[in-house]
ZADO-1210 file (C-alpha; in nm, 4 decimals, padded with zeros to 6 digits):
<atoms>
<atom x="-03.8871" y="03.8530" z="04.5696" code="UNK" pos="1"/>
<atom x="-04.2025" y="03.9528" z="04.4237" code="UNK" pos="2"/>
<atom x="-04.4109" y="04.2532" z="04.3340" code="UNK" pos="3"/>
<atom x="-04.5646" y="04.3642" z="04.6607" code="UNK" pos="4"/>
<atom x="-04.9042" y="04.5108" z="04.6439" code="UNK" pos="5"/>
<atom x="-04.8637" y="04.9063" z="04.7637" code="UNK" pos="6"/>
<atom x="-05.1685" y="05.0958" z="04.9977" code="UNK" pos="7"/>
<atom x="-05.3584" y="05.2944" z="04.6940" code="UNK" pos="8"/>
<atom x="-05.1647" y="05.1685" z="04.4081" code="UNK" pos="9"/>
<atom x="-05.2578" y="04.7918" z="04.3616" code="UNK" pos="10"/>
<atom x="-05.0866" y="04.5032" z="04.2059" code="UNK" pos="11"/>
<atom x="-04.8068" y="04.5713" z="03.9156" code="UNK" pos="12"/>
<atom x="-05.0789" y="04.5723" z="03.6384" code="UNK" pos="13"/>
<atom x="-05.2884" y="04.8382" z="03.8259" code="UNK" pos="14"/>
<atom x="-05.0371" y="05.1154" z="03.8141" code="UNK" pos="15"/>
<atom x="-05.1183" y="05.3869" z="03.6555" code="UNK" pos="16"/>
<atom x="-04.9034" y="05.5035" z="03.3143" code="UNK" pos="17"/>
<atom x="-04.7459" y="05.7884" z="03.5635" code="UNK" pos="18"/>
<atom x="-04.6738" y="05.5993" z="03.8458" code="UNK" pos="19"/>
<atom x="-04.4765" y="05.2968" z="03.6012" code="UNK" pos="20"/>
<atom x="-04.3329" y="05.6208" z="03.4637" code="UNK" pos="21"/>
<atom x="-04.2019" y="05.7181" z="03.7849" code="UNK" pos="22"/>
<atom x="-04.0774" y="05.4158" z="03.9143" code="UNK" pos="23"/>
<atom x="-03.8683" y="05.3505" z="03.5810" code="UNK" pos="24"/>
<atom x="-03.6823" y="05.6983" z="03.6381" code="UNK" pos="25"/>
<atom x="-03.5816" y="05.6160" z="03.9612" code="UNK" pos="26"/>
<atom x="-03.4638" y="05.3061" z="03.8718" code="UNK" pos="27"/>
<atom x="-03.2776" y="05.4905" z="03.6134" code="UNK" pos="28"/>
<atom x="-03.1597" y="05.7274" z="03.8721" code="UNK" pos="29"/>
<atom x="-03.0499" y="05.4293" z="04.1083" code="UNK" pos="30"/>
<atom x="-02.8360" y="05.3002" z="03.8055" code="UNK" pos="31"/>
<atom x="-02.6411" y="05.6027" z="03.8290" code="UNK" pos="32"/>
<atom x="-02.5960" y="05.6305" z="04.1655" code="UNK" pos="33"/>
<atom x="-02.4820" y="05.2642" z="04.2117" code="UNK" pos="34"/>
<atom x="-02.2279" y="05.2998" z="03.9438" code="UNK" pos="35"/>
<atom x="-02.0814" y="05.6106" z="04.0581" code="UNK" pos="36"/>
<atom x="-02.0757" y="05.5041" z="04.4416" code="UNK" pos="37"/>
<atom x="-02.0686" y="05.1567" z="04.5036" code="UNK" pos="38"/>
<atom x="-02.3871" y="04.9194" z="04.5881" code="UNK" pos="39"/>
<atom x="-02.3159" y="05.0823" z="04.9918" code="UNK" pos="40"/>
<atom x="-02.2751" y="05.4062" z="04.8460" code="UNK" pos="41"/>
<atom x="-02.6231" y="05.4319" z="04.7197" code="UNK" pos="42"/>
<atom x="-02.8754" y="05.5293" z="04.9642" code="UNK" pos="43"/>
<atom x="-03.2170" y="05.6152" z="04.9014" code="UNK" pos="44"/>
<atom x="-03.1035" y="05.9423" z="05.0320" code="UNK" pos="45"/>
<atom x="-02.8593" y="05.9970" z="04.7609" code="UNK" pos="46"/>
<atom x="-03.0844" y="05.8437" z="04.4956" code="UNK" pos="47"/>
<atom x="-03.3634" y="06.0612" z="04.5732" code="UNK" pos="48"/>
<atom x="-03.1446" y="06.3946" z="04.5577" code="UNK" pos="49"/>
<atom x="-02.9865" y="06.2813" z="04.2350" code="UNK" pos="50"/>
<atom x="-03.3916" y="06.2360" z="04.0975" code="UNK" pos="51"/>
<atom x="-03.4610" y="06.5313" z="04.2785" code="UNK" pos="52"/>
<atom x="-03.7234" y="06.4165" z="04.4768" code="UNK" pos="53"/>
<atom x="-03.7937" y="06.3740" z="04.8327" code="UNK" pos="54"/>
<atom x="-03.7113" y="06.0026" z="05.0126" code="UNK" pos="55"/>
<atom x="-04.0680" y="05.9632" z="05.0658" code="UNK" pos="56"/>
<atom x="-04.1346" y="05.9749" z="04.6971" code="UNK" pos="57"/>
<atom x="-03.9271" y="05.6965" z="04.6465" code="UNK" pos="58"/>
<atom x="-04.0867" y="05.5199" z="04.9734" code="UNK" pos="59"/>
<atom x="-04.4174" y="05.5467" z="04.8001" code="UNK" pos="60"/>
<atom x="-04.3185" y="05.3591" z="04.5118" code="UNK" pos="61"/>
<atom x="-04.0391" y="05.0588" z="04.6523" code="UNK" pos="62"/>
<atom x="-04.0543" y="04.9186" z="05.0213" code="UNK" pos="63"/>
<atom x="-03.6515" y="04.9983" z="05.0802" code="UNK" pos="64"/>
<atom x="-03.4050" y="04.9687" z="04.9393" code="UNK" pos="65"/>
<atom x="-03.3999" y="04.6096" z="04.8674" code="UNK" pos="66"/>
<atom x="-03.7596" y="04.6289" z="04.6654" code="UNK" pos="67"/>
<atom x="-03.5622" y="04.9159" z="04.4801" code="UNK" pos="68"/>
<atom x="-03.2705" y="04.7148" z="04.3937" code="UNK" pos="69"/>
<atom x="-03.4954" y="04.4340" z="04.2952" code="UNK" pos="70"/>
<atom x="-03.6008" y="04.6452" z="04.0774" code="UNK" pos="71"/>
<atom x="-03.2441" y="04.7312" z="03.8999" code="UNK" pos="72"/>
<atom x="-03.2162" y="04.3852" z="03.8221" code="UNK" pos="73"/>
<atom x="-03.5423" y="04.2905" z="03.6949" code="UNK" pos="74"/>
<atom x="-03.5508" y="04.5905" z="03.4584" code="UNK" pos="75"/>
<atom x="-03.1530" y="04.5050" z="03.3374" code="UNK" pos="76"/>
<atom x="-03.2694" y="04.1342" z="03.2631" code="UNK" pos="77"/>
<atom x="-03.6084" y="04.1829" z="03.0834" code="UNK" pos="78"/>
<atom x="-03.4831" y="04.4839" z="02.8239" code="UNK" pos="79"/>
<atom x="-03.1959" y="04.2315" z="02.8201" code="UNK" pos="80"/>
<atom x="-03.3828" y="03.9428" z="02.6672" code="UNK" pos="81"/>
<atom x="-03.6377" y="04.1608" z="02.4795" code="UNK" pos="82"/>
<atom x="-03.3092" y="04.3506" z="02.2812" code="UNK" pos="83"/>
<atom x="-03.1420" y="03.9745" z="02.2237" code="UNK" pos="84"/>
<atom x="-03.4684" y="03.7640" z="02.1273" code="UNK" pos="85"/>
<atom x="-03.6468" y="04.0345" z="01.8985" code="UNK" pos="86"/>
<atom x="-03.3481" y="03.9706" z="01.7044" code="UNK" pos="87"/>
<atom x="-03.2613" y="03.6246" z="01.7572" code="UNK" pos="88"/>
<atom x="-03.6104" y="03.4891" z="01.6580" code="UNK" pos="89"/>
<atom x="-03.6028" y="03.7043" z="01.3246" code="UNK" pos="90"/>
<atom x="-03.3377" y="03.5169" z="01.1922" code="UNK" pos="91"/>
<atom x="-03.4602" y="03.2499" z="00.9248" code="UNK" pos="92"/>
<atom x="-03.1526" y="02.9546" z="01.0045" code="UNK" pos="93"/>
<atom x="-02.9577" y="02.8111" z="01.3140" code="UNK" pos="94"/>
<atom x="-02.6535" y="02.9783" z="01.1731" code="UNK" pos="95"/>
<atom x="-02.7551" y="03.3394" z="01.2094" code="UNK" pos="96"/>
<atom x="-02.9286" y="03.2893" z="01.4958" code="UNK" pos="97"/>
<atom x="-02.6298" y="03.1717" z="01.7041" code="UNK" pos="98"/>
<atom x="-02.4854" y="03.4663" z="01.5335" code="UNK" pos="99"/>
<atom x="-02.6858" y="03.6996" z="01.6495" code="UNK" pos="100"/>
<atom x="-02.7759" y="03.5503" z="01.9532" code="UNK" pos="101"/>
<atom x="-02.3526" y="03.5754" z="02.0471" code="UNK" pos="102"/>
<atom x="-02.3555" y="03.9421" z="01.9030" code="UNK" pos="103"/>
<atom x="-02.6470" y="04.0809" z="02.1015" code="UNK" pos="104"/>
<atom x="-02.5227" y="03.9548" z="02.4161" code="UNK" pos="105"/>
<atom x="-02.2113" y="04.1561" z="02.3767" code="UNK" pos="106"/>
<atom x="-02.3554" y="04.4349" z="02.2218" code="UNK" pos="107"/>
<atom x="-02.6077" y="04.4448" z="02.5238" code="UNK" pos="108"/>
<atom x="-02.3882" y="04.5013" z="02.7812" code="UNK" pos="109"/>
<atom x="-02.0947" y="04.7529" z="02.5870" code="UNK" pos="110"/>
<atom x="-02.3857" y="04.9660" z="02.5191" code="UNK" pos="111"/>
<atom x="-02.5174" y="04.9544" z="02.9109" code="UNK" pos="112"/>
<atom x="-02.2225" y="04.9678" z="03.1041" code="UNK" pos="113"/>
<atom x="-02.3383" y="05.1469" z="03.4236" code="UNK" pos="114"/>
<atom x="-02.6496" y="04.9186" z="03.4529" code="UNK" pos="115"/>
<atom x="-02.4320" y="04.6462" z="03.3921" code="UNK" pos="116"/>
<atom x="-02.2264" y="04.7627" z="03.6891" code="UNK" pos="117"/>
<atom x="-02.5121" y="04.8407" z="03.8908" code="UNK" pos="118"/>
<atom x="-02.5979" y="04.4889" z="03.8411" code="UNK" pos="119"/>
<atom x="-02.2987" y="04.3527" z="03.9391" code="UNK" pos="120"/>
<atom x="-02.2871" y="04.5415" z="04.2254" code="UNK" pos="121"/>
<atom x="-02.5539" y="04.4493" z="04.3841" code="UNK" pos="122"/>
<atom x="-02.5395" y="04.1176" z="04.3375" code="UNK" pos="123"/>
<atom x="-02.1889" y="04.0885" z="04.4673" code="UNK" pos="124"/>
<atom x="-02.2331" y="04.3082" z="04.7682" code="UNK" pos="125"/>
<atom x="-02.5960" y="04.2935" z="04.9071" code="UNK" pos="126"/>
<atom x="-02.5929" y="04.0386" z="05.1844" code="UNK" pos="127"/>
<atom x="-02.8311" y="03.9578" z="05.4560" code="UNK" pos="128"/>
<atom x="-02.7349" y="03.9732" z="05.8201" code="UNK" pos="129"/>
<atom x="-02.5467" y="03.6389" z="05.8133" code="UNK" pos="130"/>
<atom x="-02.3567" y="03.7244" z="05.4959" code="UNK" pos="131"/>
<atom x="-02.5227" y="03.5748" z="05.2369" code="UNK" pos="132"/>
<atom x="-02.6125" y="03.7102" z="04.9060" code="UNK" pos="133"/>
<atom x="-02.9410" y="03.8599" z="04.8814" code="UNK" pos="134"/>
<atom x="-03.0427" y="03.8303" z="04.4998" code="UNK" pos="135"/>
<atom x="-02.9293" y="03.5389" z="04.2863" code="UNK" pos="136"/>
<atom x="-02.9466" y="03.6132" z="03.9554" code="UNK" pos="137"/>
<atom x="-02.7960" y="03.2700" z="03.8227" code="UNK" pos="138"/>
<atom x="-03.0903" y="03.0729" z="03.9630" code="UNK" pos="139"/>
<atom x="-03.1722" y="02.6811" z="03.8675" code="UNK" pos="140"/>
<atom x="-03.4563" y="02.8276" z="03.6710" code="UNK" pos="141"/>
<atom x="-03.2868" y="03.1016" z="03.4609" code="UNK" pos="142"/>
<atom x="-03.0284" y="02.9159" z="03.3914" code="UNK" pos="143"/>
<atom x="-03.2080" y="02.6302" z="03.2712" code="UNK" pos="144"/>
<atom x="-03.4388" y="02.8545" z="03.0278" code="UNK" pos="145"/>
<atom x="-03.1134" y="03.0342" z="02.9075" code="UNK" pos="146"/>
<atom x="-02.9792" y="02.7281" z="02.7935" code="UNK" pos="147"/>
<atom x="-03.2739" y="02.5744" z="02.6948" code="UNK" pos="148"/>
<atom x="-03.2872" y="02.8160" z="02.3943" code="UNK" pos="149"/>
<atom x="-02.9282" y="02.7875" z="02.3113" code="UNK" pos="150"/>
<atom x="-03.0281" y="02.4240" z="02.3092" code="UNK" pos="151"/>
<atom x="-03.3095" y="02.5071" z="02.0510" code="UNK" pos="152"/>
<atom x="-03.0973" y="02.7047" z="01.8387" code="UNK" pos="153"/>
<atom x="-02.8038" y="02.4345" z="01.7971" code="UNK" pos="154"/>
<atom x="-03.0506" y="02.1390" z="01.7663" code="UNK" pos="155"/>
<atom x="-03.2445" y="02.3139" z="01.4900" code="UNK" pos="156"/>
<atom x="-02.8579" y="02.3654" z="01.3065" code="UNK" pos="157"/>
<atom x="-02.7986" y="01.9843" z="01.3550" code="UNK" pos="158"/>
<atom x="-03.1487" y="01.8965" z="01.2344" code="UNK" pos="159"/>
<atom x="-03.0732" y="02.1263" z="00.9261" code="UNK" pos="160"/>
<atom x="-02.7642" y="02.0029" z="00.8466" code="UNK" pos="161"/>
<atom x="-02.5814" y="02.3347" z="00.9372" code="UNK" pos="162"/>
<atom x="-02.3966" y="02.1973" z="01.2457" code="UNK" pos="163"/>
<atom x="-02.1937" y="01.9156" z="01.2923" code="UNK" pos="164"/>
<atom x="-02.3281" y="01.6300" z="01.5981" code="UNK" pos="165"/>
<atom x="-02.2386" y="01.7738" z="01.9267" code="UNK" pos="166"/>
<atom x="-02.3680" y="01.7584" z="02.2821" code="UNK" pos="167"/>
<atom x="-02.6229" y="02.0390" z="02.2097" code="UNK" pos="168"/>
<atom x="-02.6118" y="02.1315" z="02.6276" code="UNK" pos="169"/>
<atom x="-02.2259" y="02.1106" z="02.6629" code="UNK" pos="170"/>
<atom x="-02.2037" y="02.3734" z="02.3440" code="UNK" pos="171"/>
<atom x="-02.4587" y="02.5704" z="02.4703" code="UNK" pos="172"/>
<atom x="-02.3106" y="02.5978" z="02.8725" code="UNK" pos="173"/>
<atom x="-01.9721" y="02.6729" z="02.6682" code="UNK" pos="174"/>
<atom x="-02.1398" y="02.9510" z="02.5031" code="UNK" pos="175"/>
<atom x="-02.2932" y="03.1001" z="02.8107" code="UNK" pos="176"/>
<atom x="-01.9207" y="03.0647" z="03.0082" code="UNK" pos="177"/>
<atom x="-01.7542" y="03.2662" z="02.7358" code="UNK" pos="178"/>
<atom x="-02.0733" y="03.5487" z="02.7589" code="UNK" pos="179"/>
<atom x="-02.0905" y="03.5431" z="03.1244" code="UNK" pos="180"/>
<atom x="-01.6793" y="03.5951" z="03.1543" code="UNK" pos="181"/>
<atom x="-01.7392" y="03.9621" z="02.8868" code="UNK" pos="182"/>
<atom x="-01.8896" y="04.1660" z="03.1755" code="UNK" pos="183"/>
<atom x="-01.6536" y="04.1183" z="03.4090" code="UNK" pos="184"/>
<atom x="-01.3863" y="04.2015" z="03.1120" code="UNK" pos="185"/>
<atom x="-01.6003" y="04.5211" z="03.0119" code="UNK" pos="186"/>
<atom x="-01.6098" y="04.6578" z="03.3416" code="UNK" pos="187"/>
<atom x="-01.2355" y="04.6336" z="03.4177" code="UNK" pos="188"/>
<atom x="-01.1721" y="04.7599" z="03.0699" code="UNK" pos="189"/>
<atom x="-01.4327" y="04.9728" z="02.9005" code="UNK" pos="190"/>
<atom x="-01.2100" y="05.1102" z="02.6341" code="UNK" pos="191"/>
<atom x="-01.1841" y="04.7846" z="02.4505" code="UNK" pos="192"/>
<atom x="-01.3228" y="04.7223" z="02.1170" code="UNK" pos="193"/>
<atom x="-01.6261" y="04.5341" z="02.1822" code="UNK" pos="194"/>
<atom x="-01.6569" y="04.4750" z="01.7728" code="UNK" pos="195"/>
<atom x="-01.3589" y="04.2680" z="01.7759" code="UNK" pos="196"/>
<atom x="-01.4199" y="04.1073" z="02.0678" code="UNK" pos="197"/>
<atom x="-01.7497" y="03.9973" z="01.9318" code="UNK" pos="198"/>
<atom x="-01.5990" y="03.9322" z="01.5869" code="UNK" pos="199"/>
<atom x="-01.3615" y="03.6898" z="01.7745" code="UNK" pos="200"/>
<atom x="-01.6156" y="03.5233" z="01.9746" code="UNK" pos="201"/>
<atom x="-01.8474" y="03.4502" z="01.7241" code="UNK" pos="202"/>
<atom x="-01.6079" y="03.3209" z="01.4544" code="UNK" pos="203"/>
<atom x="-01.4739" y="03.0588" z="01.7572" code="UNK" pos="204"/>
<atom x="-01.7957" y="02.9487" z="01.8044" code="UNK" pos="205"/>
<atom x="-01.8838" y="02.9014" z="01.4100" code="UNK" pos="206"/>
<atom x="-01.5892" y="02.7222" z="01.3845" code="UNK" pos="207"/>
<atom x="-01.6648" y="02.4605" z="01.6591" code="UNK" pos="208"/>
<atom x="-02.0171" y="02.3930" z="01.5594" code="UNK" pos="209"/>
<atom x="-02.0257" y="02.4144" z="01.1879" code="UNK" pos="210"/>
<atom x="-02.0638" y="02.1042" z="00.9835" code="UNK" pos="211"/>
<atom x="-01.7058" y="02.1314" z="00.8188" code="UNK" pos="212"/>
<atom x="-01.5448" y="02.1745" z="01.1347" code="UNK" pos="213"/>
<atom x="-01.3660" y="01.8497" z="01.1478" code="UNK" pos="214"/>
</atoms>
C-alpha cells in the first residue's frame, strides 16, 4: 500500500503541520483501541469515540480502515528503526554496535507494548476475502535490508579483528530469530524483566562471535 493522494490535502509531503498532527493522534488512538479490543474489535466507530471525534474526521484523513491500519504499522516500524539506528550508528566499534543494536531491539518493544500488540494484531488477523493476510510486514525487501546491516556490523568486527570468521548472514538471520521470537514472549508475559532478558541475549551473542570464542 501506498500513500493515497486525499481531495484538498495533496500528497504526504503537502500536509499541513495540523493535519500530520491529526493523523498521528489517531493513530495513537487506534493503538489503544486495537490493544484493548482485538484487531475486529476496533472499528473506526470505536476509534473515533475514544479520539473524540466524529467517523468522518477520521474518513477525511485515512480511506478505511485498512489505510488506517497501514498506518499503525508504518508509524511502529519507522520510530522503530529511527530509536535503534540513532544509537547503533553512534557507536565507534563492531562490538558495541551489535551491543546496542541487540539492546535497542528489546528495549523498543518492552517500552511499546500496546503498539507492539496492535501490530501483531493486525498482521495476524486482517485478511482479505479469501483469507489471506492483508499486510506483510516480513517482506523480501525488509528483510533483506534488516540483515543487510547486521551483515555490516559483523563484517566490520571481522575486518577489525573483534570477531572471530563466521558466515556473517547465518549470524546475522540467528540474531534476527532470537529478536523476532521476544515479542511474542513480551506479549504473553509483560511482567518479565526485559533487563535480564536483554543481558542474556546479548552476552550469548558476544560469546558466539567474539574472537576468543573458540
Amino acid at each position: 500500500m501506498n500513500n493515497r493522494t486525499k481531495e484538498g490535502m495533496g500528497t504526504h509531503s503537502g500536509r499541513t503541520f495540523i493535519e500530520e498532527a491529526r493523523r498521528r493522534q489517531i493513530v495513537q488512538h487506534a493503538v489503544d483501541v486495537i490493544a484493548e479490543h482485538g484487531f475486529a474489535g476496533a472499528t473506526l466507530a470505536r476509534i473515533a469515540e475514544r479520539a473524540g471525534i466524529s467517523k468522518g474526521v477520521i474518513s477525511y484523513h485515512f480511506d478505511g480502515k485498512d489505510d488506517l491500519m497501514y498506518e499503525v504499522l508504518t508509524l511502529y516500524e519507522s520510530e522503530e528503526q529511527e530509536f535503534i539506528y540513532a544509537r547503533v550508528d553512534a557507536q565507534e566499534t563492531a562490538t558495541d554496535a551489535l551491543q546496542m543494536y541487540l539492546r535497542t531491539n528489546i528495549e523498543y518493544m518492552a517500552v511499546h507494548p500496546k503498539h507492539l500488540k496492535a501490530v501483531v494484531e493486525i498482521v495476524i488477523a486482517a485478511k482479505d476475502s479469501k483469507g489471506k493476510r492483508k499486510f506483510d510486514v516480513t517482506s523480501v525487501e525488509w528483510m533483506e535490508d534488516e540483515l543487510s546491516r547486521l551483515v555490516s556490523i559483523l563484517t566490520r568486527g571481522q575486518e577489525s579483528g573483534e570477531f572471530r570468521t563466521f558466515d556473517p548472514r547465518v549470524m546475522a538471520i540467528s540474531i534476527r530469530g532470537a529478536i523476532e521470537n521476544i515479542a511474542m514472549y513480551i506479549l504473553t508475559y509483560p511482567d518479565i524483566n526485559v533487563s535480564d532478558y536483554a543481558d542474556e541475549l546479548t552476552g550469548m551473542f558476544m560469546r558466539a562471535t567474539r574472537e576468543d570464542s573458540g
